[in-house]
N, C-alpha and C positions, 0 to 999 in steps of 0.2 A: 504494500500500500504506500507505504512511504517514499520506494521508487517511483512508482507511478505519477504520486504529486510532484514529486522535485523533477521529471519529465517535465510535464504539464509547466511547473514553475520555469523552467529551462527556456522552453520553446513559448512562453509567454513572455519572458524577458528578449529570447531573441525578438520578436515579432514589435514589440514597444522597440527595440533597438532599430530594428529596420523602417520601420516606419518616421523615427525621427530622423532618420539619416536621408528619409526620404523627401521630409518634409524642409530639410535643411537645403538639399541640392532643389527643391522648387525656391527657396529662398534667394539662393544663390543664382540660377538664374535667372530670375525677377530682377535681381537689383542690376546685373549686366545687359538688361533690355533696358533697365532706365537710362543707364549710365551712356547710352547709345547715340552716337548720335545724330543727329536728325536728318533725313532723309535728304539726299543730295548732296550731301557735306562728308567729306573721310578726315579722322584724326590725322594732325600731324607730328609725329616725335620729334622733337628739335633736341640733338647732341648737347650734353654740359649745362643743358636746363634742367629746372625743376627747385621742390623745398630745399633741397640738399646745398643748391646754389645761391638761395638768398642771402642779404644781408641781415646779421641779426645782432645781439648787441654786444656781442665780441667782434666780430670781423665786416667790413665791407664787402661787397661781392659783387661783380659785373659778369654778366658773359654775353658774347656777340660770336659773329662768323664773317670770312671775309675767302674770298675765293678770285683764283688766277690760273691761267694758264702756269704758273710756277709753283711749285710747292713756296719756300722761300718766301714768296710773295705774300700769298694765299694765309702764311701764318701773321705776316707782319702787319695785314691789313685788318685781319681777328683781332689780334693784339692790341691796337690802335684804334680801333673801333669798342673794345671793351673797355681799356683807358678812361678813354671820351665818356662811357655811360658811367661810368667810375665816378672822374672827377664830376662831372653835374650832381651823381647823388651826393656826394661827399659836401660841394656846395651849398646846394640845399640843406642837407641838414646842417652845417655848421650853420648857416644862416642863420636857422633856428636856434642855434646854441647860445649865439652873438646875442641875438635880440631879447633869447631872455635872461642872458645871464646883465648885460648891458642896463636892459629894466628893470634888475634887482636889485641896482647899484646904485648907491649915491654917488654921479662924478657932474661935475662942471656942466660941461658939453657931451650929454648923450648921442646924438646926431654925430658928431666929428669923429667922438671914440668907435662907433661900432662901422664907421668907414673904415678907419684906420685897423682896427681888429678884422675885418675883412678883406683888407688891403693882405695883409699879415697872413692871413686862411689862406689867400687863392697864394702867395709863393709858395706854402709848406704843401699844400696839396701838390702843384706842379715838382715838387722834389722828392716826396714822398712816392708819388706815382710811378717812381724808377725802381721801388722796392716791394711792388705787387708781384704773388707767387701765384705762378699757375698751379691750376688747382685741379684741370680737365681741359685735356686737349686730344683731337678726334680729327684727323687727313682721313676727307671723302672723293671717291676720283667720280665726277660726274659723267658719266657714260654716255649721254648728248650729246655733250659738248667738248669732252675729254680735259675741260679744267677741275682744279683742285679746288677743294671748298674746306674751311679750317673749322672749325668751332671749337672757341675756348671758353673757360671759365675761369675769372684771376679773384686774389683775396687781399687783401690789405688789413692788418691788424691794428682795432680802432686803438687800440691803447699806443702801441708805437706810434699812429698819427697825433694821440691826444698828450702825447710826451716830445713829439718836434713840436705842438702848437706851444704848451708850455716853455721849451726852448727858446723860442724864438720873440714871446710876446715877455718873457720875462727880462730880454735884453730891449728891448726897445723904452729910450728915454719917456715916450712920449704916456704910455700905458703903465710902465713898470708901478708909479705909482697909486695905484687906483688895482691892480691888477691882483686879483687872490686866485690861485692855482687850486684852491680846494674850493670853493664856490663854484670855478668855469669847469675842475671834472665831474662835480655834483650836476651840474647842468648838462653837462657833455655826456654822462653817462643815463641820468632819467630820457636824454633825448634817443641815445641808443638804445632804452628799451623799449619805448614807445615801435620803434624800427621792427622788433622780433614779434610784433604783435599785428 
């Protein structure tokens, strides 16, 4: 008798087993007909893209593609095209940093100062920008066309940026006094978390 139940119990557990495994693969392919997409339109994968690639609030992040009949070429035009989307974001948010760290501040002349503090950004960005690490890089030979298509993705580490800004604005006459290094990373860094979100 007690074989007989622990059978029954067996193949009653299989059956509950099979049935959720069943009802999981209708789950699973529901959400891949949603995720679908819309009719006339194909996904496109783009190389050295994706979350993994953003900027978040340790590190900067670009990635672009650049393409030549040269390999050589085809990298140096990725590379320089990632740069470019590099420095604008780095821009923009210091921007951000400036204007609120600037409006936190008691100084004289807010206006002149947060020129000057940007004046100051955009050299440390154009110097820094020589010390971005590739991060993903991907040679495509276009079968068309037979040129080479590059797709990189490069990273810059906000703190070595946020440590040339301090360098450099804490020699300059005109800011050094007025200038607190733990205020502008307290802003520099709530502004890179804002970024990760």
């Amino acid at each position: 008798m007690k074989t007989v139940t622990s059978k029954f119990s067996t193949y009653g557990l299989m059956a509950l087993m099979l049935l959720g495994g069943l009802s999981a693969c209708k789950s699973k392919k529901k959400a891949a007909e949603a995720a679908a997409p819309p009719s006339g339109e194909t996904e496109v994968k783009v190389l050295c893209s994706g979350p993994e690639f953003f900027t978040d609030e340790k590190n900067f992040r670009a990635n672009n593609l650049g393409e030549s009949m040269d390999q050589a070429t085809a990298k140096k035009k990725a590379l320089s095209n990632a740069r470019a989307d590099m420095a604008s974001a780095i821009n923009t948010q210091v921007k951000a940093v400036i204007d609120n760290y600037v409006n936190s501040r008691e100084m004289n002349n807010k206006e002149e100062a947060a020129e000057r503090y940007e004046s100051l950004a955009r050299e440390v960005v154009n110097q820094q920008l020589t010390g971005t690490k590739t991060i993903c890089e991907k040679m495509m030979k276009v079968n068309a066309t037979g040129n080479y298509k590059c797709y990189v993705a490069i990273e810059l580490s906000a703190q070595d940026l946020l440590a040339a800004y301090n360098d450099r604005l804490s020699k300059d006459d005109k800011l050094k006094i007025d200038y607190d290094y733990e205020k502008f990373k307290e802003t520099f860094d709530k502004e890179m978390e804002k970024m990760a979100h």
